[in-house]
C-alpha positions in Angstrom: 43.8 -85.7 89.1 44.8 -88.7 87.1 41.0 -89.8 87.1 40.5 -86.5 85.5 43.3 -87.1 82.9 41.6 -90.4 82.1 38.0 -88.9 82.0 39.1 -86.3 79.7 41.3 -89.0 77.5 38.4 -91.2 76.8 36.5 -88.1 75.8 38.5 -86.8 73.4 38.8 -90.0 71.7 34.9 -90.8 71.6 34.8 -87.8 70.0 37.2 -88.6 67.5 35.3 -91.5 66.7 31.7 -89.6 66.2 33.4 -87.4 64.2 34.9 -89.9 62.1 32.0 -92.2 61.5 30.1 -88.7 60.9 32.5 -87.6 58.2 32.4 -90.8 56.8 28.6 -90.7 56.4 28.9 -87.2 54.8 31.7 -88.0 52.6 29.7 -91.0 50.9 26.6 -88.4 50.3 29.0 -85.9 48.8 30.5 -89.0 46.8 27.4 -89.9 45.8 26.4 -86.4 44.9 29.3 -86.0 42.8 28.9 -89.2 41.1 25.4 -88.2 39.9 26.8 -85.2 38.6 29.2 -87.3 36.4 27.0 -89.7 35.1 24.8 -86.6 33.6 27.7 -85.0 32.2 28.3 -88.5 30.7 24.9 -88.8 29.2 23.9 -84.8 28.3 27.5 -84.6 26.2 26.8 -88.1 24.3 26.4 -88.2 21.0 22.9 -89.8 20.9 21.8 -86.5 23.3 23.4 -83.8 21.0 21.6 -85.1 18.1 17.6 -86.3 18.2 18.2 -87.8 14.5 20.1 -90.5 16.2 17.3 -92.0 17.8 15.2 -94.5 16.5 11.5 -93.7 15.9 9.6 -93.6 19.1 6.3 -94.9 19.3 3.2 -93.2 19.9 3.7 -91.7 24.4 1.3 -89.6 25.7 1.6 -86.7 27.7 0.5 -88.6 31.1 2.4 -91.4 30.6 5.9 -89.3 30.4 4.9 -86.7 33.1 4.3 -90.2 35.6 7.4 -91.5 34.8 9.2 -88.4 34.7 7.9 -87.7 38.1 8.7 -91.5 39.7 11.7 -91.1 38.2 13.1 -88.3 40.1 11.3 -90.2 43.2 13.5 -93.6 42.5 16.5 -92.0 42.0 16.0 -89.9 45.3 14.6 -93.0 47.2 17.8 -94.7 46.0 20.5 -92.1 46.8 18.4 -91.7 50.7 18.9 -95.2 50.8 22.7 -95.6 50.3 23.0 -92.6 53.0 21.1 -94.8 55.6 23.6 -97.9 54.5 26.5 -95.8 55.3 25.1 -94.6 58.6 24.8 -98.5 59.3 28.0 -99.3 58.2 30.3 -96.8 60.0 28.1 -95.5 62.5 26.5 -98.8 63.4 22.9 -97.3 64.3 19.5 -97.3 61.7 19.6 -100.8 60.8 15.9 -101.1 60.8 15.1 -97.6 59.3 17.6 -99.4 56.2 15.6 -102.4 56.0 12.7 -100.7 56.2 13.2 -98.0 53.8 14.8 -100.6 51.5 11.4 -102.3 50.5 9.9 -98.7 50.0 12.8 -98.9 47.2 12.1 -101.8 46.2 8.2 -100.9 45.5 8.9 -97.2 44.0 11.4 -99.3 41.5 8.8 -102.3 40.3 6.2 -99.0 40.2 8.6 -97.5 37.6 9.8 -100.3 35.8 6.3 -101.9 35.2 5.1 -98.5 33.6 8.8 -98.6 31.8 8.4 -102.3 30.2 4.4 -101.5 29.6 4.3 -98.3 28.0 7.8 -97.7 26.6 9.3 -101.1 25.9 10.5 -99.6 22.2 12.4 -96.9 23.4 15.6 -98.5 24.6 16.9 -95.5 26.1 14.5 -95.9 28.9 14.2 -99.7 28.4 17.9 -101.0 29.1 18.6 -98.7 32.2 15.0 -100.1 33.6 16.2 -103.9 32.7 19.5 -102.6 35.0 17.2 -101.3 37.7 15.2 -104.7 37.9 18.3 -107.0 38.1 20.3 -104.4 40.7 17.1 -104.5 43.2 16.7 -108.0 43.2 20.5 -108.6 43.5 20.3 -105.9 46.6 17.2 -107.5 48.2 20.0 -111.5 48.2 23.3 -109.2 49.5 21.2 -107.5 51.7 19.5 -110.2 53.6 23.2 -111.8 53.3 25.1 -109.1 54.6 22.6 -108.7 57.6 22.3 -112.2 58.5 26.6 -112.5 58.3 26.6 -109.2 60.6 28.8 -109.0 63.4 28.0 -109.6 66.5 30.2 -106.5 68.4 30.0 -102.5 67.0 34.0 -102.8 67.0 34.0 -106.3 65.3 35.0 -106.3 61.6 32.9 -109.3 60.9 33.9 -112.2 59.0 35.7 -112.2 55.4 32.3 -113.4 53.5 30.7 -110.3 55.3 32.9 -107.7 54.7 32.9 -109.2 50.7 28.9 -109.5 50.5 28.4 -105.4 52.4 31.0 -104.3 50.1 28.9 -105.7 47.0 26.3 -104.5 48.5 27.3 -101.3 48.5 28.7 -101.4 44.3 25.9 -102.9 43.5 23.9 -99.5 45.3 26.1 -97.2 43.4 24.8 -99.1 40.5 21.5 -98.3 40.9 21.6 -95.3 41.4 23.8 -94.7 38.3 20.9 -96.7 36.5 17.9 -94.2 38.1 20.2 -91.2 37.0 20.1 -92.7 33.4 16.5 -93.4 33.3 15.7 -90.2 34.8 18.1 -88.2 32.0 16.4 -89.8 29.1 12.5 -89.7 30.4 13.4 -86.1 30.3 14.9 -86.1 26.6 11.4 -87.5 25.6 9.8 -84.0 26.6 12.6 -82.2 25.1 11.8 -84.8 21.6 8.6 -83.9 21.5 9.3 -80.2 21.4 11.7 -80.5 18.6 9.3 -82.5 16.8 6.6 -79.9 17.2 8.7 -77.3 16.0 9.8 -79.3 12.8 6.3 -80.1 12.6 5.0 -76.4 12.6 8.5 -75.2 10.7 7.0 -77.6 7.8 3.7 -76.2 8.3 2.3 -74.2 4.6 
């Protein structure tokens, strides 16, 4: 009977634990969700969105240069907010290391990919050119706290790791939100140049004799 008891005892509190460490994972995608939402309310209710006068002359974009990087846009900032899930499933249910080191040089490339196409095609539109400088300097810093963080890791699941550790994941995982606050941006505003280029056209043919 008492092993019973204690069978049942150390049942109900693994289970407490999964459940926490799940919870925690879905809390940080809600978070994450939610702060996504805020940063495009930000943006769409700025002044500079409200009014396309505002903005300084674009330069000449084609159509297949803004549909690619509307397109890896939406990719990036998905590839970043996936990659911020698998973190928290490292960090508080201590499995997926690999599958976060992995997918975090598939991040890596799909931001370079964007960025290059960014500084090459659209380096005098600054609404797409500053978030892009942010993306460049967050990945790089990410790539330096990551390899930190990993090689400071603790040794035990239930070990809290040293001070420098717990400081370097907890950048790490600012300097995440960071990004993806950056992709969100960039994403926003490759949009806007579509929605420019159709209030252009209809000046353009509202001026038309």
């Amino acid at each position: 009977l008492v092993g019973s008891e204690m069978c049942i005892r150390d049942s109900s509190f693994i289970l407490v634990i999964i459940v926490r460490r799940n919870f925690s994972v879905v809390h940080v995608s809600l978070a994450m969700l939610f702060l996504s939402l805020n940063t495009m309310t930000a943006v769409v209710t700025g002044s500079r969105w409200a009014s396309p006068a505002v903005e300084s002359e674009p330069a000449p974009v084609s159509n297949e240069d803004g549909r690619w990087v509307r397109r890896m846009a939406v990719v990036v900032a998905t590839s970043v907010y996936l990659q911020i899930i698998l973190g928290a499933v490292v960090r508080h249910a201590y499995v997926g290391v690999m599958i976060h080191i992995l997918w975090a040089f598939v991040v890596f490339t799909l931001v370079f990919l964007l960025v290059a196409r960014v500084f090459s095609r659209f380096s005098k539109l600054p609404q797409l050119l500053r978030p892009g400088v942010v993306l460049v300097v967050t990945v790089l810093f990410q790539f330096f706290l990551g390899l930190t963080a990993y090689v400071t890791r603790p040794k035990g699941v239930n070990d809290a790791g040293t001070d420098l550790h717990q400081i370097v994941a907890t950048t790490h995982q600012f300097v995440g939100v960071l990004m993806l606050v950056a992709c969100i941006v960039l994403l926003l505003h490759a949009f806007r140049l579509k929605r420019l280029d159709v209030v252009s056209a209809v000046a353009v043919a509202g001026g038309a004799p």
